[in-house]
C-alpha positions in Angstrom: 15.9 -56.9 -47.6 16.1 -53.2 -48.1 18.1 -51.3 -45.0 16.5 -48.0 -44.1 18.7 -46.0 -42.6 18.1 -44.6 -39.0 17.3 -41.0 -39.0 15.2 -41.7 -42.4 12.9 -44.7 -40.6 12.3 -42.4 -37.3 9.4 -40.0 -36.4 9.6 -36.6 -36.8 8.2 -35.5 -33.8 10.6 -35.3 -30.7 9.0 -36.2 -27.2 9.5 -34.9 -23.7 12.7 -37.4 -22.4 13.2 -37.3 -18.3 16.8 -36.8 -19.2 15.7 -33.8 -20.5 13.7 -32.3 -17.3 16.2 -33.7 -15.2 18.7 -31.8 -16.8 16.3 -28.7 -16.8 16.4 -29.5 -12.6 20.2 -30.1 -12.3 21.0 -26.6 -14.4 18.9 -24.6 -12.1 21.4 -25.5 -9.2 24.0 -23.2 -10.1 21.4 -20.4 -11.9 18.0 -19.8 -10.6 18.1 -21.9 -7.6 20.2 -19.2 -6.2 18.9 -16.1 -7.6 15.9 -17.0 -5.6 17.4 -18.3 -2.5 19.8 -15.3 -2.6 17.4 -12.5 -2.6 15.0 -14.0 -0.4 18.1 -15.1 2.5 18.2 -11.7 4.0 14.8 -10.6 3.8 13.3 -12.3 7.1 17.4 -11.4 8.6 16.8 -7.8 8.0 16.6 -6.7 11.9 19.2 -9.3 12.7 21.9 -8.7 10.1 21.4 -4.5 10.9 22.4 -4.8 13.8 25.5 -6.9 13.2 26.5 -3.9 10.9 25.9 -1.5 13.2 27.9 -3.6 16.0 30.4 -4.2 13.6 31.1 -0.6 12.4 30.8 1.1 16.1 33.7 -1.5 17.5 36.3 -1.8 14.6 35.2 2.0 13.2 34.4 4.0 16.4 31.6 5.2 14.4 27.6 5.1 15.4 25.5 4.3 12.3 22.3 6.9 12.3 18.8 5.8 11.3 18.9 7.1 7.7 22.9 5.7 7.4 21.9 2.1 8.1 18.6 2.3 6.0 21.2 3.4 2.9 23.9 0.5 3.8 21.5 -2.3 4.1 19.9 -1.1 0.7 23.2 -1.4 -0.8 24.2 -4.7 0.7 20.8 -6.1 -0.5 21.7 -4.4 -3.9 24.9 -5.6 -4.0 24.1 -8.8 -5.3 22.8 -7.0 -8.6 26.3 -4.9 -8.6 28.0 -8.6 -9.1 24.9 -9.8 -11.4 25.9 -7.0 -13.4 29.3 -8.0 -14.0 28.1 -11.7 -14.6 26.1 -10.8 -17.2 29.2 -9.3 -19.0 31.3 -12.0 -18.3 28.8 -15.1 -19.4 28.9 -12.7 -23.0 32.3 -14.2 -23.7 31.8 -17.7 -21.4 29.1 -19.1 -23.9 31.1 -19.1 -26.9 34.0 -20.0 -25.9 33.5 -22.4 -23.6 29.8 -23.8 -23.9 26.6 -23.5 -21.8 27.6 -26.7 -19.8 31.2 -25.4 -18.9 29.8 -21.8 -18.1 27.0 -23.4 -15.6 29.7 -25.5 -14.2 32.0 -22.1 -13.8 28.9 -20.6 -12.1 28.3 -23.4 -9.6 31.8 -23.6 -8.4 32.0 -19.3 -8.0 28.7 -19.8 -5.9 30.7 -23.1 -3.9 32.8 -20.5 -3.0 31.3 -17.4 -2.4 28.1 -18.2 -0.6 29.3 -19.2 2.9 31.3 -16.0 3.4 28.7 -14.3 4.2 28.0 -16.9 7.0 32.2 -16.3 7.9 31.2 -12.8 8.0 29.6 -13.6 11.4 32.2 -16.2 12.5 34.8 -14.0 12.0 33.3 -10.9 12.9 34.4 -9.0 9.8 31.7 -7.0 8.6 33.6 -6.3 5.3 32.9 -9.7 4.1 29.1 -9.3 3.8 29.2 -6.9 0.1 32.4 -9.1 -1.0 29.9 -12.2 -0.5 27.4 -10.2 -2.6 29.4 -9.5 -5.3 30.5 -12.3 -5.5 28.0 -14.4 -5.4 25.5 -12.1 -7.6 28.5 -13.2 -10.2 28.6 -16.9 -9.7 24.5 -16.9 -10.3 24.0 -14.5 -12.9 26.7 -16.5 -15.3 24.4 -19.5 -13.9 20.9 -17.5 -15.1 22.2 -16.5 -18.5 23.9 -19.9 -19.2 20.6 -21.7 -18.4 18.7 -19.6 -20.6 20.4 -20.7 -23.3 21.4 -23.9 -22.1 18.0 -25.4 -21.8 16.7 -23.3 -24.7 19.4 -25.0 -27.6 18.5 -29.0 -26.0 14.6 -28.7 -25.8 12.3 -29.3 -28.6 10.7 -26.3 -29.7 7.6 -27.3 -28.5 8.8 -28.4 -25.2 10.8 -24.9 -24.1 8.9 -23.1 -22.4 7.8 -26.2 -20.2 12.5 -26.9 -19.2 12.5 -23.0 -18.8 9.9 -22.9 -16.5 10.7 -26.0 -14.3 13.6 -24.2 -13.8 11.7 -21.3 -12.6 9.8 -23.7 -10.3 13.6 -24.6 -8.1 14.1 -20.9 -7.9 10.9 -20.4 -6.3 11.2 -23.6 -4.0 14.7 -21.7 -2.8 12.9 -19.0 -2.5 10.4 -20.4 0.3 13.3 -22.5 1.6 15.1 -19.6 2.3 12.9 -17.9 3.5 11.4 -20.3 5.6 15.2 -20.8 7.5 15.2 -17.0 8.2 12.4 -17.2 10.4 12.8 -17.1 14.0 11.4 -20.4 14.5 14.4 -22.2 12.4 17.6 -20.5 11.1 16.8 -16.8 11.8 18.2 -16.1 15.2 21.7 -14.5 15.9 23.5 -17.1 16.5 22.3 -19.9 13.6 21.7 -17.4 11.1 24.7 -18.1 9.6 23.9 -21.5 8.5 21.3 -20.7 5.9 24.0 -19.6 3.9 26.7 -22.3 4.5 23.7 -24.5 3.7 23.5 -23.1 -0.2 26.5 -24.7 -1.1 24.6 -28.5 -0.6 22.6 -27.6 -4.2 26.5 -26.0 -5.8 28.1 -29.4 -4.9 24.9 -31.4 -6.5 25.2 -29.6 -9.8 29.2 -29.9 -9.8 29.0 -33.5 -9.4 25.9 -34.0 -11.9 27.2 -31.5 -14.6 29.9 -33.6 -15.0 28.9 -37.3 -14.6 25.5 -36.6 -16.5 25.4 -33.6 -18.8 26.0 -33.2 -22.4 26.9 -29.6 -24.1 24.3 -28.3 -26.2 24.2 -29.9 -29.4 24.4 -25.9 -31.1 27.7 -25.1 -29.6 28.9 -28.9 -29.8 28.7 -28.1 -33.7 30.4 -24.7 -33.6 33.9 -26.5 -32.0 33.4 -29.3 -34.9 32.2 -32.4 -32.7 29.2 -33.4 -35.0 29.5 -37.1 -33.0 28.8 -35.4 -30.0 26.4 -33.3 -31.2 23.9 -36.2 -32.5 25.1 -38.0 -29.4 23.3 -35.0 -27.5 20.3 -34.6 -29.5 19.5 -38.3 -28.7 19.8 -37.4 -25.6 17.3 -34.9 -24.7 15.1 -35.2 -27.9 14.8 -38.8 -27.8 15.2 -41.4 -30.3 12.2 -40.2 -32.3 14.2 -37.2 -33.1 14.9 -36.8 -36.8 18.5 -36.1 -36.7 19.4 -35.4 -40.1 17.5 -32.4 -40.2 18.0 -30.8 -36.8 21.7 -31.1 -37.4 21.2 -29.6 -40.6 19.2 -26.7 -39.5 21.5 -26.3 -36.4 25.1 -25.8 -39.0 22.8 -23.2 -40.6 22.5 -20.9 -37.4 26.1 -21.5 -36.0 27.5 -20.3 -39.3 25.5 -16.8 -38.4 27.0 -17.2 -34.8 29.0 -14.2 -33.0 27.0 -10.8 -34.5 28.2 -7.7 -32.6 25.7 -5.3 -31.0 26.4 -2.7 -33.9 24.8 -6.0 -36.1 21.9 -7.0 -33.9 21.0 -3.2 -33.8 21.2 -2.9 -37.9 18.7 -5.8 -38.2 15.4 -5.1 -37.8 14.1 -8.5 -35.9 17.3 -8.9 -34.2 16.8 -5.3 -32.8 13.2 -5.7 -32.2 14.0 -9.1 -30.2 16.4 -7.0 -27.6 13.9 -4.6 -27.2 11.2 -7.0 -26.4 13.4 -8.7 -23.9 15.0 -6.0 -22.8 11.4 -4.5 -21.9 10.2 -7.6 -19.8 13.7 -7.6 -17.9 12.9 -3.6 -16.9 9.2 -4.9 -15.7 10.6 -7.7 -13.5 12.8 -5.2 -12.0 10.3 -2.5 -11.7 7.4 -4.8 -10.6 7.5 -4.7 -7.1 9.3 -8.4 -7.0 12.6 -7.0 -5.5 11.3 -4.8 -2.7 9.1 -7.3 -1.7 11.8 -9.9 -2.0 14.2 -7.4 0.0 11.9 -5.4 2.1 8.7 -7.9 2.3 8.8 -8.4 6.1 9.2 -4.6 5.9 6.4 -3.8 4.1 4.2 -5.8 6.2 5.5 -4.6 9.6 4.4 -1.4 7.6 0.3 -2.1 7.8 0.7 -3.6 10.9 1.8 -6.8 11.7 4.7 -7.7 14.2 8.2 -8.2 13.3 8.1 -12.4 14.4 4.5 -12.0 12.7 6.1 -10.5 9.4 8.7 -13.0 9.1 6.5 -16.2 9.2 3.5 -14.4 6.7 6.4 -13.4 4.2 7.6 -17.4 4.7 4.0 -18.6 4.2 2.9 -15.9 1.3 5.9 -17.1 -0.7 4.8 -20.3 -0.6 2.4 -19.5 -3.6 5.1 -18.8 -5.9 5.3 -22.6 -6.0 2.0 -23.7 -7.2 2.1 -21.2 -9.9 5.6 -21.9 -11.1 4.1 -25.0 -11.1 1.0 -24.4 -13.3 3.5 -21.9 -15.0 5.7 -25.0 -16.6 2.3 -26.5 -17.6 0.4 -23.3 -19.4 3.4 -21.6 -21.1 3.3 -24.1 -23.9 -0.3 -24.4 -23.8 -1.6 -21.0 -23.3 1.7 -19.7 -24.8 4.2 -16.5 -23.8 2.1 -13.8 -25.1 -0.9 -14.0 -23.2 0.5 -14.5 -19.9 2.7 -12.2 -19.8 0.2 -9.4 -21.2 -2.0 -10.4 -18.5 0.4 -10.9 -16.0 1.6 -7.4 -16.6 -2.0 -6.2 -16.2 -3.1 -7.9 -12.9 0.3 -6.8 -11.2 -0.8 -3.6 -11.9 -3.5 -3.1 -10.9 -2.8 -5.5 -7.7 0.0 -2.6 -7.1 -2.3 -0.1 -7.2 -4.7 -2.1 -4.6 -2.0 -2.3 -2.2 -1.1 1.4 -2.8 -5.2 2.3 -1.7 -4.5 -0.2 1.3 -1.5 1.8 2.5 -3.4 5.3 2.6 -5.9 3.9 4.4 -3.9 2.1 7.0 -1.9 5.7 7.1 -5.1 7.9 7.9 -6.8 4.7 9.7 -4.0 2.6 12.0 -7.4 0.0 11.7 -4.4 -3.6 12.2 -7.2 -5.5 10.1 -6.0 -4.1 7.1 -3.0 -6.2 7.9 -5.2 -9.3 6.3 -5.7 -8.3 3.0 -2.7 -6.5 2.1 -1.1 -10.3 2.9 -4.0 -11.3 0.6 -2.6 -9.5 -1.8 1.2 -10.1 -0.9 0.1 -13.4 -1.8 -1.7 -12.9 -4.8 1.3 -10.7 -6.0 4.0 -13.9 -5.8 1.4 -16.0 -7.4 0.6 -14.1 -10.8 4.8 -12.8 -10.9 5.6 -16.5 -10.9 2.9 -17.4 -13.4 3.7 -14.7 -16.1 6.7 -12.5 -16.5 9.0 -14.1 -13.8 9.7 -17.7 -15.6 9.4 -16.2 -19.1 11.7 -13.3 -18.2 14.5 -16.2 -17.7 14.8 -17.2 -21.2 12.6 -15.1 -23.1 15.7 -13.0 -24.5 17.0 -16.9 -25.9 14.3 -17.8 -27.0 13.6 -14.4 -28.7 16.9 -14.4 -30.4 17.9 -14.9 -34.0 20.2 -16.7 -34.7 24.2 -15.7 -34.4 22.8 -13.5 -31.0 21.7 -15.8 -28.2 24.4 -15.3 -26.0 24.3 -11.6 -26.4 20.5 -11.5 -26.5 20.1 -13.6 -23.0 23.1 -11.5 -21.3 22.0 -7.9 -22.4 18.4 -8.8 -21.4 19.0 -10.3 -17.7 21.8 -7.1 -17.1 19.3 -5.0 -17.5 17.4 -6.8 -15.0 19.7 -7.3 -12.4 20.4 -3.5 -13.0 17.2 -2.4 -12.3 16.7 -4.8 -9.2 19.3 -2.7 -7.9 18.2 0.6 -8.4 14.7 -0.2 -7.6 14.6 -0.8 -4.0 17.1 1.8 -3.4 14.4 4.4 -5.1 11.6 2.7 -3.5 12.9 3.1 0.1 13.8 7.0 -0.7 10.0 7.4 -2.1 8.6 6.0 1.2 10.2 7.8 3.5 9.4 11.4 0.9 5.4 10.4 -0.7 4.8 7.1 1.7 1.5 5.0 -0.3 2.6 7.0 -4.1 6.1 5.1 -4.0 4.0 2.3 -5.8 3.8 4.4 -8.9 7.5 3.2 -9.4 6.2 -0.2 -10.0 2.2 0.7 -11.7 3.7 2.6 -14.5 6.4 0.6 -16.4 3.9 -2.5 -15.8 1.3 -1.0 -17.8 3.9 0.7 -20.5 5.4 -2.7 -21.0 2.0 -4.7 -21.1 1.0 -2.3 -23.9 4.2 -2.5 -26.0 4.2 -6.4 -25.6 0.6 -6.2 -26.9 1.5 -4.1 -29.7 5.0 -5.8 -31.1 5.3 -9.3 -29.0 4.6 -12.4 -31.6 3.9 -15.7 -30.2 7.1 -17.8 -29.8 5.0 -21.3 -28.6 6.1 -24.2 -30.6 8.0 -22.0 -32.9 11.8 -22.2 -34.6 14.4 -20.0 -34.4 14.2 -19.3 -37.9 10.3 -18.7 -37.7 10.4 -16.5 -34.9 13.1 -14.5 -36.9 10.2 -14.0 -39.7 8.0 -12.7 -37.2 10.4 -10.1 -35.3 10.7 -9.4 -38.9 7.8 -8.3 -40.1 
């Protein structure tokens, strides 16, 4: 009887394995699980965690904290999560290659372990100080986590089953979201003396990924080839491709792109689809940032006290508006490999927009009117904002700059792309709180105008990435 040997007697096609989405779940807890949770955490503690500065400063300081003062400190403590994001960013640049996607989320989990409850020590110990330290910190620990997951679960899932891992991802980060900002209401976590505990809870999720990164996890089979353990390598491509997989000839394809690995910058700018894949990415980073996503994430209880609703009022419609971001992370991990990256993110781009210039109109009126029924459909349109962000460019922002990237630049590609991100989420809510108090309703032009540059650039130069190889995406950036 004639012996056919594995890989030549199995099917081509690879199928969705739920060791795979598992694993997409389990690398989210020490990346985008806290990028959301983080952000959103001091949004509904705004009022609460002011004045804790301000008592803070005037007994160990001597010094009274004006109006204007405390509006710039809080704006940097919010924004000093992005400095540490920053500096992540950097950091994960030389993490990924030298010691794997799987080692670099597990670095990031236990940073986060760590970092997070000091800023519920802060309180405890009645050291102010500790709140930006906790910041940095942690915006560290979860931007190693965002770009290591980016390219984590873009190397172990099929082609034709990455944007669906991605997004999933995407989908914890906006569940932390609402969890987090469902403790900071008054009702739960959000009162002086408990607020604490909503941040000595986020290290439940760090200890979960610890734990399942090392009993469950396999590296990516990419890097597992670079260090010369080919074993372990088809070991892991069994793993999240399934025994259809056709090993042979990923493995073969996979040596071709690690021999390209490590290109500098000065490289990826010489080449004409490498430099036209940063670009891209680089563009749909600066829209996240300059959507209206991070002052609504930092300032959202704000902006609504803004058109008139009360501060307990604020709280809970923030909590309940962000909600929405779940069912359309949701529908977001089911569309992107069916509809596909370009069109939602062009149309994404569009309808935030022009839902930014909506809530702009509803601001001049309330101005000139006071009329508190305006409250209602600005929160209509809070809520339609959260929902079309987590639907288009907020998921494919993630790993578009991985998925985007020829080969020999992934890790370069993902970290340049989300720095510039976590840059601009730090210097946009800053600006936006300056342009209120100086132009009030036009401040929204900060957010209208790079959405609607970037939708047109993406429509002129994005290809489709759905379904597609490295290799074949490289021939379209190429062309």
């Amino acid at each position: 009887m004639k012996v056919v040997p594995l890989e030549d007697s199995l099917e081509t096609s690879p199928r969705l394995t739920s060791r795979l989405l598992a694993t997409s779940i389990v690398s989210s807890l020490a990346g985008g699980f806290h990028f959301g949770y983080l952000i959103s955490a001091v949004n509904p503690l705004s009022d609460i965690l002011e004045q804790f500065i301000v008592d803070g400063i005037r007994i160990r300081y001597s010094f009274i904290l004006s109006s204007s003062q405390l509006s710039i400190l809080w704006s940097s403590l919010a924004g000093c999560l992005f400095i540490g994001a920053m500096i992540g960013s950097y950091l994960s640049v030389y993490l990924l290659p030298r010691i794997g996607p799987r080692k670099t989320l597990l670095t990031a989990a236990t940073i986060l372990l760590f970092s997070t409850p000091v800023f519920g020590f802060a309180y405890s110990l009645s050291l102010v100080e500790l709140l930006p330290i906790s910041r940095i910190l942690s915006g560290i620990g979860f931007a190693i986590g965002i770009s290591a997951q980016g390219v984590f679960l873009t190397e172990i899932s099929p082609a034709k089953f990455r944007g669906m891992t991605n997004s999933l991802s995407g989908l914890i980060g906006n569940i932390a979201f609402v969890l987090a900002a469902s403790l900071g209401t008054p009702y739960l976590l959000g009162t002086v003396s408990l607020w604490k505990y909503i941040f000595f809870i986020e290290t439940i999720p760090c200890i979960a990924h610890i734990i399942l990164n090392i009993s469950m996890l396999h590296d990516s089979p990419k890097y597992l080839l670079s260090v010369g353990k080919s074993i372990e390598a088809e070991r892991s491509l069994y793993t999240y491709y399934g025994k259809s997989c056709q090993v042979k000839r990923v493995l073969e394809d996979l040596r071709s792109e690690t021999a390209t690995e490590n290109k500098t910058l000065r490289e990826i700018l010489k080449d004409k689809a490498a430099s036209r894949a940063l670009s891209l990415s680089v563009a749909i980073n600066f829209s996240v940032a300059f959507s209206g996503i991070a002052a609504i994430s930092f300032f959202g209880t704000f902006l609504l006290q803004n058109v008139g609703f009360s501060p307990e009022g604020s709280a809970v419609a923030n909590s309940l508006c962000s909600s929405s971001s779940i069912l359309s992370a949701l529908l977001a991990a089911i569309a992107i490999d069916k509809i596909g990256r370009r069109p939602l993110l062009i149309s994404s781009l569009l309808i935030l927009a022009l839902i930014n210039i909506l809530m702009m109109s509803l601001v001049f009126l309330y101005d000139s009117t006071k009329d508190p029924l305006l409250a209602w459909p600005f929160l209509g349109l809070f809520v339609l904002f959260t929902f079309v962000f987590s639907i288009g460019i907020g998921p494919a922002a993630v790993f578009i700059g991985a998925e985007l990237a020829p080969p020999g630049t992934i890790s370069k590609m993902q970290s340049y792309s989300t720095s510039v991100q976590f840059i601009g989420s730090f210097i946009s809510p800053v600006i936006y709180m300056s342009l209120v108090e100086s132009v009030g309703a036009l401040a929204f032009l900060l957010f209208i105008v790079p959405l609607a540059v970037t939708a047109t650039y993406i429509f002129m130069y994005l290809p489709e990435t759905k379904g597609k190889t490295p290799v074949e995406i490289h021939d379209l950036l190429r062309k």
